[in-house]
Structures are given as structure tokens and as C-alpha cells.
N, C-alpha and C positions, 0 to 999 in steps of 0.2 A: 788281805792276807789269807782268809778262808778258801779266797777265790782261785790264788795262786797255786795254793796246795791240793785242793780236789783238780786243777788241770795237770799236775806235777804225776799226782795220783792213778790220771787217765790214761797220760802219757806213757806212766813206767812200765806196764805188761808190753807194751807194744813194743819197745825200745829194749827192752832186756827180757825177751820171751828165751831165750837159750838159757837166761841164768834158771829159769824154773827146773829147765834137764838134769843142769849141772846139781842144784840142791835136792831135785828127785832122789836121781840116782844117787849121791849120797846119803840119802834117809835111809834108803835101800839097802845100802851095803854097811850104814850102821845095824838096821834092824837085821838083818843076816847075820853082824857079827855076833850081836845079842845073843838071837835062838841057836847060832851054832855052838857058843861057850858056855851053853847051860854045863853045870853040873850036876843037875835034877835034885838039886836042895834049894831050899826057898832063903 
């Protein structure tokens, strides 16, 4: 079972290397919406 999952594991960048872009840029464009909607109060 261990074995299964560390090949699953190896596998997945290789096989869904676009989805990294896709969840980039969206970190990106939450972290942008953050700093841009400050109101400079904490």
C-alpha cells in the first residue's frame, strides 16, 4: 500500500505539472487582492 502511494506521489508532478501554474497564479492574484484591499487598519 505504502508502495503504491510513494509511485502515485512520483507520478503526480509529472502528470499535472500545469495544475502548479494554475494554483500559482492564483495564490498570486489572492495575495494581490489582500495587499491591494488594505485599509491601513490592522
Amino acid at each position: 500500500m505504502r508502495r503504491i502511494f510513494i509511485a502515485i506521489g512520483a507520478a503526480a508532478p509529472a502528470r499535472f505539472a500545469w495544475l502548479f501554474y494554475v494554483v500559482g497564479a492564483f495564490l498570486i492574484r489572492a495575495a494581490y487582492g489582500l495587499i491591494g484591499s488594505g485599509s491601513g487598519q490592522p
